[in-house]
C-alpha positions as CSV (number, residue, x, y, z in Angstrom):
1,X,107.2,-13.9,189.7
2,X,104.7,-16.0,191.6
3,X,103.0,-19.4,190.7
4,X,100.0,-17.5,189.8
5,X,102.3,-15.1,187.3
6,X,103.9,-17.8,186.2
7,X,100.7,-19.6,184.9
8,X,99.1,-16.6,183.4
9,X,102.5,-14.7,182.2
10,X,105.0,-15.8,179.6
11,X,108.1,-14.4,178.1
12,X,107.2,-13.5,174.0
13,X,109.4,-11.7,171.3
14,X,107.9,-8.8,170.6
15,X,109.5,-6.1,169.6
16,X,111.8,-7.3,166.0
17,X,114.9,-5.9,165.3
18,X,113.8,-3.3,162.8
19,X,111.4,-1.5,165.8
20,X,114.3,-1.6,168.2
21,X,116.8,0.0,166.1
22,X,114.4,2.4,164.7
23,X,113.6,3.4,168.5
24,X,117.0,3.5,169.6
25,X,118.3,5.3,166.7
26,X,115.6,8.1,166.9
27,X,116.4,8.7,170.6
28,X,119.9,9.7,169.2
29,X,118.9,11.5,166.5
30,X,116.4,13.5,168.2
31,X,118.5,14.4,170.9
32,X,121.4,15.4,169.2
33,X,119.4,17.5,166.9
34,X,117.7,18.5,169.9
35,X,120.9,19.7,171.5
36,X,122.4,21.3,168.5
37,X,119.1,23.2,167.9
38,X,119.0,24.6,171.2
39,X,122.8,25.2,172.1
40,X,124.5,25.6,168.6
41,X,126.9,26.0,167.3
42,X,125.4,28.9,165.2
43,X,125.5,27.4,161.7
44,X,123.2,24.3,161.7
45,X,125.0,22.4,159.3
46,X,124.8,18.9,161.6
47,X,121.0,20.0,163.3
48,X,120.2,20.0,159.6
49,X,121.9,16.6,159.1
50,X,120.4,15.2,162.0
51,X,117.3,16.6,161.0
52,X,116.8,14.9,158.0
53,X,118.1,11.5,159.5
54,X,115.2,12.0,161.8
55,X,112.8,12.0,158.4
56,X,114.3,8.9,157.6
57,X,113.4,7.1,160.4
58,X,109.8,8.6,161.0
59,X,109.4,7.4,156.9
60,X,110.6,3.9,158.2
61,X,108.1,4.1,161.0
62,X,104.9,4.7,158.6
63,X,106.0,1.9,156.5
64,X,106.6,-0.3,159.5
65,X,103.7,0.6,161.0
66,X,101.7,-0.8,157.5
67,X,103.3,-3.5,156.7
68,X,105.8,-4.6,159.7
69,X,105.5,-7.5,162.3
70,X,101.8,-7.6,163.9
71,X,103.0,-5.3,167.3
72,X,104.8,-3.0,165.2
73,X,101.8,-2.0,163.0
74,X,100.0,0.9,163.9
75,X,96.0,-1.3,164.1
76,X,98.1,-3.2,166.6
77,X,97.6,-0.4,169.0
78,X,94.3,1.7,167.9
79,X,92.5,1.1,171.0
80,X,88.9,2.5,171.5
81,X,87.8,5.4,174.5
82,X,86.6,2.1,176.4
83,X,90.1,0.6,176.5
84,X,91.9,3.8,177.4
85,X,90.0,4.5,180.0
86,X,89.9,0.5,181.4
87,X,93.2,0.6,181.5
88,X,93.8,4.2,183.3
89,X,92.2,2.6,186.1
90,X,94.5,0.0,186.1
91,X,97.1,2.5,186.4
92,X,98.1,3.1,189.7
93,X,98.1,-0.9,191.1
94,X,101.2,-2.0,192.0
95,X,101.7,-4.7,189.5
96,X,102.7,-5.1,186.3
97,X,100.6,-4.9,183.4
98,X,102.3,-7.5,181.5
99,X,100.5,-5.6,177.9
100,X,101.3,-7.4,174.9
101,X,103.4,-4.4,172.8
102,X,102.0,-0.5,173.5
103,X,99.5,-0.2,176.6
104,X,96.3,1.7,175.2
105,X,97.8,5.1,177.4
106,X,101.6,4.3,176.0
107,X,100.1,3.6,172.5
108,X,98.4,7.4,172.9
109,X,102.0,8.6,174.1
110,X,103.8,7.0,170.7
111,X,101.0,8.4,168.5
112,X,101.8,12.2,170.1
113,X,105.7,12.0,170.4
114,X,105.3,10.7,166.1
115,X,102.8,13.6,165.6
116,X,104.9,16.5,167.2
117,X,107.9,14.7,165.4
118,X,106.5,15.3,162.0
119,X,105.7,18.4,162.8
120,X,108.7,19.7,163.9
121,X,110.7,18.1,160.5
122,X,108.1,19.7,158.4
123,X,108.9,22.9,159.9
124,X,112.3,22.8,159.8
125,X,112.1,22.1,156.2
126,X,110.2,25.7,155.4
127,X,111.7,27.7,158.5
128,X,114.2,30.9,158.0
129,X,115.1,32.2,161.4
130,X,115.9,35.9,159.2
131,X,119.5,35.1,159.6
132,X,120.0,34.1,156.0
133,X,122.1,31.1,157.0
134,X,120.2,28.4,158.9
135,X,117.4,28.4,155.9
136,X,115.3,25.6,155.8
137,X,115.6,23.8,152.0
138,X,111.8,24.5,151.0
139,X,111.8,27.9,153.0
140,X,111.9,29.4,149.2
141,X,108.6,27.5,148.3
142,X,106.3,29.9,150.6
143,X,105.9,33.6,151.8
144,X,108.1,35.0,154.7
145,X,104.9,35.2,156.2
146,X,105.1,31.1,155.9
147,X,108.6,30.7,156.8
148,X,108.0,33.1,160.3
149,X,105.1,30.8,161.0
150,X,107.5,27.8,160.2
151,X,109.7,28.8,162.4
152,X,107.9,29.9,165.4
153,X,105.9,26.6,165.2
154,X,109.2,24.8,165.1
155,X,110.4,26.2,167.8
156,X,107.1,25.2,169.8
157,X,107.3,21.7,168.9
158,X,111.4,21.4,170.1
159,X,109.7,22.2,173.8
160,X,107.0,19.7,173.0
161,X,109.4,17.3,172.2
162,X,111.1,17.9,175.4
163,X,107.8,17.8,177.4
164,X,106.9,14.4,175.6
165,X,110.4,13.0,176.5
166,X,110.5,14.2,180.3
167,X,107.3,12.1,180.1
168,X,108.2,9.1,178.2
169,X,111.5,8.9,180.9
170,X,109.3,9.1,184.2
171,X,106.5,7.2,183.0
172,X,109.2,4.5,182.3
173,X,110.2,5.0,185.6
174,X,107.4,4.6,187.3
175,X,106.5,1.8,185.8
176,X,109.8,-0.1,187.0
177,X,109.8,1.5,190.3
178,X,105.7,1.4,191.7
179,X,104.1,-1.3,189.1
180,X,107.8,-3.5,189.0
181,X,107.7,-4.0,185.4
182,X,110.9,-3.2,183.2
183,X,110.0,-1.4,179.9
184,X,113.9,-1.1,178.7
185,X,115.0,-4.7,178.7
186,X,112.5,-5.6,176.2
187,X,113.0,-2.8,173.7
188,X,116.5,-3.8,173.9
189,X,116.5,-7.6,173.9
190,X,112.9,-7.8,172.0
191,X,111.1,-10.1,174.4
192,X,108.8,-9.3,177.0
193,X,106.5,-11.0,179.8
194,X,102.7,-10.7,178.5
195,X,99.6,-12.2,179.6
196,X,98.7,-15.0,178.1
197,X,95.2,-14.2,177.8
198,X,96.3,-11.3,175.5
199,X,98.4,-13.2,173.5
């Protein structure tokens, strides 16, 4: 970091404890659910398991996002068109942004990858794949007509998901590689370099 950095930069907790395991935990629990969805075995028993612990944590998330630390909460990141857009053309210079908590374009990405999230738990709560096994709980609560379109929607959110991830990983690396700022360290360690006139 330069002297220039240096006076308009400085190193802030931002990300509390509850965020960080919240994100690290769903990256587990998505992608093993992920994995067992798409590869088996051929009773879901665990995808189920996993499934459900991925409710959990999407239930922590609203909460947290309502009443948790000020860059946790979900008003912390509603930016307007204007903002979006200022900042896409910020997007490509090779420096860091140095954003206090979600950029306006990664706060869009966090509201999708939530939003395809829900809907793929939702799903897998009314889906029955006609094998009379891997029946969602609340698959008896609507018409087969229901649980088909359950299912088939569930099934198109899983390649969302992967789509959104595939994303998420080379937008992170890009953003260490071309604009040298490190997105990991902080949602590990909790603090990260932000401008001062952001603060």
């Amino acid at each position: 970091m330069n002297q220039q950095s240096a006076e308009t930069v400085e190193r802030r907790k931002i990300w509390d404890i509850g965020l960080r395991l919240f994100h690290w935990a769903l990256v587990i629990c998505v992608g093993v659910a992920w994995g067992l969805g798409e590869f088996g075995p051929n009773v879901m028993t665990l995808h189920f398991y996993f499934g459900y612990a991925v409710i959990a944590l999407l239930v922590f998330r609203v909460i947290w996002g309502l009443v948790g630390p000020a860059p946790a909460r979900f008003v912390h990141f509603l930016y307007g068109p204007g903002t979006v857009l200022r900042y896409a053309k910020t997007l490509f210079q090779r420096k860091p942004s140095y954003w206090p908590g979600h950029n306006p374009l990664g706060a869009l990405a966090v509201f999708a990858i939530l939003g395809v999230l829900f809907l793929q738990v939702v799903t897998g709560l009314f889906a029955d794949p006609d094998d009379y096994i891997n029946v969602g709980p609340l698959a008896h609560w609507v018409s087969s007509d229901g649980t088909r379109l359950a299912s088939q929607l569930h099934e198109l959110a899983s390649k969302l998901i992967l789509a959104l991830v595939v994303i998420h990983v080379a937008v992170i690396g890009f953003y260490k590689r071309f604009k040298g700022e490190n997105l990991v360290t902080p949602m590990i360690t909790g603090w990260k370099l932000v401008r001062k006139d952001r603060l």
